[in-house]
KOLGUFI-846086 format. One record per residue (C-alpha): residue in three letters; z negated, y negated, x negated. Coordinates in steps of 0.25 Angstrom, whole numbers, plus 5000, padded with zeros to 4 digits. Example, Ala and Ser with C-alpha at 12.3 -4.5 7.8 and 13.67 -1.06 7.14 Angstrom:
BEGIN
ALA496950184951 SER497150044945 
This chain:
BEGIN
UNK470250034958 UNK471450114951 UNK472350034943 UNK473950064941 UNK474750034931 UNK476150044933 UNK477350064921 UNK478349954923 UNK479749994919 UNK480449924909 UNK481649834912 UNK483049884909 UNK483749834899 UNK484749734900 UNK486149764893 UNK487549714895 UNK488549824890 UNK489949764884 UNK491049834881 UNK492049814869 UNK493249774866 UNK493949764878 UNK495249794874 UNK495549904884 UNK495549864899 UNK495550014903 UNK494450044892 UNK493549954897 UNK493250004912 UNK493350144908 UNK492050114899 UNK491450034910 UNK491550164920 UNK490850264912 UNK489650174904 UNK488150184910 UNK488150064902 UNK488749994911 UNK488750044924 UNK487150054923 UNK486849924916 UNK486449854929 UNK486149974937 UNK485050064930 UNK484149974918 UNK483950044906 UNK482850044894 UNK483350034880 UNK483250204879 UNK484150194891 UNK485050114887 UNK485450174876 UNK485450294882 UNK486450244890 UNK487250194878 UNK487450314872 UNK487750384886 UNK488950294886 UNK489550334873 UNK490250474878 UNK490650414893 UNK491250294885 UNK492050394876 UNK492550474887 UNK492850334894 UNK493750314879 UNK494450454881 UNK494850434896 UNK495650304892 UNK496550374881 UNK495350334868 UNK495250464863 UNK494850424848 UNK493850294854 UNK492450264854 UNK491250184859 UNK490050134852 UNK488950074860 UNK487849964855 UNK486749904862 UNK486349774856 UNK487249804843 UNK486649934841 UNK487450074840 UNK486850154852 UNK487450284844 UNK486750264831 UNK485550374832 UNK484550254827 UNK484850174840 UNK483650124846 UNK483450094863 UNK483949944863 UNK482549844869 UNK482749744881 UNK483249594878 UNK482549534889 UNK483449414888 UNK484949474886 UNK485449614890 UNK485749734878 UNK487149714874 UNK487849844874 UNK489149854868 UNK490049954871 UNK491049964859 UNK492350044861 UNK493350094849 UNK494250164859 UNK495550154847 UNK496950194853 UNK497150254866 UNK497650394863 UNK499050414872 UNK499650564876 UNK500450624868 UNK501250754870 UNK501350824885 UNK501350954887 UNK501451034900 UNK501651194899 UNK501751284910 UNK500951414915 UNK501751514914 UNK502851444905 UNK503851464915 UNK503151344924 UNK503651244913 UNK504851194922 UNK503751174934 UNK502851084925 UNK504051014919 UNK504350954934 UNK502750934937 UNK502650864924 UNK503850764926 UNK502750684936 UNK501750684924 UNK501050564923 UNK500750544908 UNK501650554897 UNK501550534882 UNK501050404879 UNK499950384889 UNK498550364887 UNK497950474886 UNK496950464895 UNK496150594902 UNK496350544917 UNK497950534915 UNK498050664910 UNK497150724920 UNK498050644928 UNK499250704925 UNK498750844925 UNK498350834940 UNK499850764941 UNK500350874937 UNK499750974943 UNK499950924956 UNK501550914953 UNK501351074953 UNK500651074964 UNK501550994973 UNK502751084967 UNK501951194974 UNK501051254965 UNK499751244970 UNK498951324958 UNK499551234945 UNK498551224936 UNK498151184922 UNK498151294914 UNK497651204899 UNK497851054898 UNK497551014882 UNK497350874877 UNK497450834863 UNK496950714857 UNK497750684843 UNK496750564837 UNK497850544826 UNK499150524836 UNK498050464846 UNK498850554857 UNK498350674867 UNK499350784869 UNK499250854882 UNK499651004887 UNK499551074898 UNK499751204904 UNK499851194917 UNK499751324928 UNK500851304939 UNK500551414947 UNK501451474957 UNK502251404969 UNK501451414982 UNK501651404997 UNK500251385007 UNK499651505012 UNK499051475026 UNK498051385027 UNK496551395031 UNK495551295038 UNK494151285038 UNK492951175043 UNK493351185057 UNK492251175069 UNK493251155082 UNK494551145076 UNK495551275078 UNK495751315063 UNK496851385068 UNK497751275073 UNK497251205060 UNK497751305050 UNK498951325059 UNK499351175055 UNK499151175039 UNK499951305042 UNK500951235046 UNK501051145034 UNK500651245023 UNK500651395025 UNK502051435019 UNK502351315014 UNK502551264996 UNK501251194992 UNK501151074992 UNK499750984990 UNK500650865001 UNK501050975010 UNK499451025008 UNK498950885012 UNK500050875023 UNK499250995028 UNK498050955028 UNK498150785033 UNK498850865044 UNK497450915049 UNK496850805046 UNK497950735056 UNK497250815066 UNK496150725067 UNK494750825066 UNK494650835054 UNK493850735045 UNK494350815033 UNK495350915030 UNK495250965015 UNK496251075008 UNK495951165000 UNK497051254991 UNK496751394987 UNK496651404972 UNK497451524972 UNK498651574979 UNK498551694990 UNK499151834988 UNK500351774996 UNK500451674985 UNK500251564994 UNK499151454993 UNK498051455004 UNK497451315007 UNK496251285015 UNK495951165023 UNK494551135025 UNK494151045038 UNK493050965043 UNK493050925058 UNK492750785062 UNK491850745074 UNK492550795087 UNK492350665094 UNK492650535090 UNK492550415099 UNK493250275094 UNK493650135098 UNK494450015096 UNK494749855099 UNK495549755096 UNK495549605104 UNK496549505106 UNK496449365110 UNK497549365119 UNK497249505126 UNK495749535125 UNK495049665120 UNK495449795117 UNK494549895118 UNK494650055117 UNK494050175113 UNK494150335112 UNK493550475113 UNK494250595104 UNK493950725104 UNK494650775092 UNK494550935092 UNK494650955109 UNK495051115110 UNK494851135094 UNK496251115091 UNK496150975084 UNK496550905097 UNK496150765100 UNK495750705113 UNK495650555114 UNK495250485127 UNK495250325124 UNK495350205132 UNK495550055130 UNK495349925136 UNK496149805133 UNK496249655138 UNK494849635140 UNK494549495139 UNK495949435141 UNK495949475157 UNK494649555159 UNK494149685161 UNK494949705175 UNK496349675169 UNK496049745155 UNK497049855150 UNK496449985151 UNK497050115143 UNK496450255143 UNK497050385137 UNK496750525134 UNK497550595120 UNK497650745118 UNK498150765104 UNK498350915101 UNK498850965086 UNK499751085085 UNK500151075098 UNK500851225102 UNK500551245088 UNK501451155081 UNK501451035072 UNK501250945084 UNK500050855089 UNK500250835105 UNK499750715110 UNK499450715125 UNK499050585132 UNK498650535147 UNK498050385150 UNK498050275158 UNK498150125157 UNK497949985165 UNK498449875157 UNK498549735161 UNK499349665152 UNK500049545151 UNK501349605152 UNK501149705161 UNK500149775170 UNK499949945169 UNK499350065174 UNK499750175169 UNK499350335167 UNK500050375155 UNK500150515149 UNK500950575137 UNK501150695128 UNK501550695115 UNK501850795104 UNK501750725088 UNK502450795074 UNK501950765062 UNK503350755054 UNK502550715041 UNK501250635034 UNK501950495040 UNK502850555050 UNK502750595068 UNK503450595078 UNK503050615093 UNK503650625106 UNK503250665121 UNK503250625135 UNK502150515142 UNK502050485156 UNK501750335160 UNK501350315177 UNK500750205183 UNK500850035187 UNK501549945181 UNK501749805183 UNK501449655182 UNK500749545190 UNK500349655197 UNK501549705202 UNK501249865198 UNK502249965200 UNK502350115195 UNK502950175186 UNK503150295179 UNK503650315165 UNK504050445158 UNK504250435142 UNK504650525131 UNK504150465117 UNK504450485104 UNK503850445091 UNK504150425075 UNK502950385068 UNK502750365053 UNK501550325044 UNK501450325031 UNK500150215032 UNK498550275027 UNK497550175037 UNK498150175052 UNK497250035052 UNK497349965041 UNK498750035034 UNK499049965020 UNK500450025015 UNK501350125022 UNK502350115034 UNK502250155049 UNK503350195058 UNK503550225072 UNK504650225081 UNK504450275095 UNK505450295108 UNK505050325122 UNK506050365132 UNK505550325149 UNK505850355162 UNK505450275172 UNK505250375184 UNK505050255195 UNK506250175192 UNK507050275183 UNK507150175173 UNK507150255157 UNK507050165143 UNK506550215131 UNK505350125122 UNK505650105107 UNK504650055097 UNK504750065082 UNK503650025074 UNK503550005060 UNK502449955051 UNK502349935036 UNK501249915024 UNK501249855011 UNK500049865002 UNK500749744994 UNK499549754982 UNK499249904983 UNK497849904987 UNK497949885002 UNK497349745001 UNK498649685004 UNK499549735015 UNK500649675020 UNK501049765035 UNK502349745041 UNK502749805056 UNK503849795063 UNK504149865079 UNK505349875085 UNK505349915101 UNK506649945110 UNK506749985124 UNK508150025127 UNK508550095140 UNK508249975152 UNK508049835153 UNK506749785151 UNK506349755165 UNK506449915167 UNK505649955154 UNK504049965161 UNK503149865159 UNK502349915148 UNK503449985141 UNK504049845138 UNK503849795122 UNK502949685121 UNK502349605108 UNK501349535105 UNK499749545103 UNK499049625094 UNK499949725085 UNK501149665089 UNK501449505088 UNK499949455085 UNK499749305091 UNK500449345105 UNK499849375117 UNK500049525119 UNK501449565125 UNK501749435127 UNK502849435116 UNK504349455123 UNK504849395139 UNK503749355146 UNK504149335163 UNK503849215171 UNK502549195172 UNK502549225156 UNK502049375156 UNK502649465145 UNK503849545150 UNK503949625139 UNK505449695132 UNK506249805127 UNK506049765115 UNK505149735104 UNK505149695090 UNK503949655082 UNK503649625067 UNK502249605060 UNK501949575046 UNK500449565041 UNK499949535027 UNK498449625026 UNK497549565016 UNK496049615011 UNK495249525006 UNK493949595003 UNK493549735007 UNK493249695019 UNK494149585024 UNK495649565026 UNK496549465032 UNK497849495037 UNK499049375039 UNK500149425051 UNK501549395057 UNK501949455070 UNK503349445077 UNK503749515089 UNK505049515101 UNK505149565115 UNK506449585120 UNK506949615132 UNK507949695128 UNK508049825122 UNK508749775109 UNK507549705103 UNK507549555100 UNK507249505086 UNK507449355091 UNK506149325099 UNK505149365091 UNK503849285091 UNK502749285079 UNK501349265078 UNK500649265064 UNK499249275062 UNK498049315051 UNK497049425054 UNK495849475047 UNK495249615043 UNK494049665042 UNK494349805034 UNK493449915037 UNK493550075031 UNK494350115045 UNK495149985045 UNK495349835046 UNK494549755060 UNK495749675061 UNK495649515066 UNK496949435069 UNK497249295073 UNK498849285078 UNK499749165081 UNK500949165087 UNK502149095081 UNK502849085095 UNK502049065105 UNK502449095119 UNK502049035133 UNK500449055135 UNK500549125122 UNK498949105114 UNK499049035100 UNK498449145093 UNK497749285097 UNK496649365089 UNK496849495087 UNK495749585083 UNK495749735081 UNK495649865071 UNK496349905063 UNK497749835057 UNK498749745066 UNK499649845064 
């Protein structure tokens, strides 16, 4: 029988690492981030050879450490158990079994060294007046720490003030640092490269599969070729594609030199996303069941970057079964650089059923729509719909036929569509109809604003503000359809209400909706952990029945929500109250959904 003998390894030692003096609170973590001493003392045990290997390794990270916060003439001494880890004649420390190695990492840093004189020279000399307006923004002055990342820092920030002056090549020709041990000051000079203004050449594209490059190079064209360079107008340029929804990245790629015309040539690089996408979405209220619906896209149709989106939707289900829910199904068609200008048409043909408390509708509906992009935050759209079908209540159906022209303002400075922290979102929108049956016309207003305020500056607390505005002028209300009408309440409007049921209700207390609308909201948004949020809400809201709207029936509802914060957004809970509650109006309403209220 063969016997085995196994080496066993030799515990680790145990060591404590201590840093002094303490003086310096910037000092201090700066020495923490770069020491193996301690990012590896729990992590990856050590033998006494290793260990004092380790010491010694930290001696040049912990001087660098002391030079990138302005001590260019300190130093750092390291001892294990009292003894000078530099000294030739130190020996690998033993294990105390019953207390851990004391390592003492011992600074001498001495006075931070500050930045003395500036100098900023041009090449070719005659540049000095260009340089003189980048370096008006310079970020450091005489005076400052002289700390390496500042004037990196600055370098790049001045270089980058040339560029967005419209010389793409600027460059740095020398940049010279002197250290003077006896003043304890670094004097700095530069001589920078402006190189010559530019405009854009003609773009190039690359990474497509299906997309026409074509149509996409004829859109940076449109933005860049001819144009003065600009690294915003460059980015402008290339979120623009991204915009067009194929593309999981767009990056853009500068020429290092200038063509024979003098002109910069850039090159976007492309990488398609999956052609088909195929998505979904809920929300439930108490007081009008579940919302269900969902969506196929084709996002590259002919090559041309088009979308096709074919969705449906199914709402009421619970409140007054399958057989009475509201049904909604559409088909969008939205095409880029339609007849090869900068506009997105937007073609759209669908039909409802809805059974509302309001009102009862079926409907076929169809629309075409032609979108400008006036700027990152700026559109406007506009374009004729069709709207044909039954309408009525009780089940008193009668046709109609409605013919609209509609126009649209929108602005939108906010980052998360679901969860936005600080920004403002505008939109104001006017419909002109004409009722064919009845010859009846009025036009439909709604403004919509909306505003956030990150109130501590790191999106943990939010306070969101909106407010709507809604008028339709033209004919009393009784003339205005059914479901053209303003109505509040529910979800998104006056949370605690029943939906609609805000405004003139008729005999048997059905909602007879207005001409007007007004609405306010405010909701304090508050994270708790990384995971969890709460929300605290108050809702107003007034149907009028005339046009001019009517600020002195507005009913509240208040209320507190909860948030579950995912990476796409927040899975949103509310429980509303209403302040002034109506005949048959509930005492309170759950609200559940994705994304923010509003």
């Amino acid at each position: 029988m063969a016997n085995h003998t196994f080496a066993q390894e030799p515990p680790g030692i145990a060591y404590r690492v201590e840093i002094t003096p303490k003086d310096d609170q910037a000092l201090i973590p700066a020495i923490e981030a770069v020491s193996q001493l301690i990012k590896l003392s729990e992590t990856a045990p050590t033998d006494g050879y290793g260990l004092l290997a380790r010491a010694r390794g930290d001696l040049p990270r912990i001087a660098e450490a002391l030079r990138a916060e302005a001590f260019w003439g300190g130093a750092a001494r390291i001892e294990i158990a009292g003894q000078d880890v530099t000294r030739p004649e130190a020996s690998p420390p033993a294990a105390e079994q019953a207390n851990p190695l004391p390592v003492a990492v011992i600074l001498a840093p001495g006075p931070r060294y500050r930045i003395g004189q500036i100098l900023i020279r041009a090449e070719p000399a005659q540049e000095d007046v260009l340089l003189e307006e980048a370096a008006a923004v310079l970020r450091l002055a005489e005076g400052d720490p002289a700390r390496p990342a500042d004037i990196l820092a600055a370098e790049e920030g001045l270089l980058r003030e040339l560029r967005r002056a419209g010389h793409p090549l600027a460059s740095v020709v020398v940049r010279e640092a002197v250290v003077d041990h006896d003043t304890k000051l670094m004097d700095i000079t530069w001589r920078i490269a402006p190189g010559p203004l530019a405009d854009f050449a003609r773009p190039s594209v690359a990474g497509t599969t299906r997309t026409n490059t074509a149509l996409l190079e004829r859109l940076a064209a449109r933005r860049l070729e001819g144009q003065p360079y600009s690294p915003e107008r460059l980015e402008r340029a290339r979120r623009a594609m991204m915009g067009l929804g194929v593309f999981s990245f767009v990056r853009a790629n500068e020429a290092p030199a200038l063509d024979q015309a003098g002109r910069l040539p850039v090159h976007f690089q492309v990488q398609e996303r999956p052609r088909h996408v195929v998505g979904g979405r809920f929300g439930y209220e108490t007081n009008y069941g579940l919302t269900a619906g969902g969506y196929w896209e084709d996002r590259n149709v002919f090559g041309g970057a088009e979308r096709l989106r074919l969705e449906g939707e199914v709402a009421r289900l619970g409140e007054t079964g399958v057989d009475n829910a509201t049904y909604r199904a559409f088909a969008t068609l939205r095409t880029p650089e339609f007849l090869g200008r900068d506009l997105q048409s937007v073609s759209q043909i669908g039909a409802v059923r809805e059974r509302l408390w309001a009102y009862d509708r079926d409907a076929a509906l169809a629309s075409f729509t032609l979108e400008h992009r006036l700027s990152d935050t700026m559109a406007i759209s506009g374009g004729p719909n069709y709207e044909e079908g039954r309408i009525g209540r009780y089940g008193d159906m009668n046709d109609f036929r409605l013919f609209g022209v509609m126009g649209t303002f929108r602005y939108d400075n906010t980052t998360n569509p679901l969860d936005p922290r600080q920004g403002q979102r505008f939109s104001f929108s006017a419909t002109p109809y004409y009722s064919a049956l009845d010859s009846n016309s009025f036009t439909r207003i709604l403004a919509i604003g909306t505003s956030y305020f990150d109130i501590l500056g790191n999106g943990d607390s939010v306070l969101a503000l909106r407010a709507a505005l809604g008028s339709a002028p033209g004919a009393d209300r009784d003339e205005i359809t059914l479901d053209k009408r303003f109505y509040a309440g529910g979800g998104g409007s006056v949370r605690g209400y029943t939906y609609q049921s805000i405004g003139p209700r008729d005999a048997a207390n059905r909602p007879l909706g207005g001409a007007s609308l007004v609405e306010a909201s405010a909701e304090w948004r508050q994270r708790l952990t990384r995971s969890w949020g709460m929300a605290a809400f108050l809702d107003a809201g007034s149907v009028g029945e005339e046009a001019k709207p009517d600020f002195t029936r507005l009913r509240a509802g208040t209320g507190l929500g909860i948030r579950y914060l995912t990476a796409i957004g927040p899975l949103r809970f509310d429980v509303g109250v209403p302040l002034d509650r109506q005949k048959d109006d509930p005492s309170f309403a759950i609200y559940i959904g994705f994304g923010q209220a509003f």
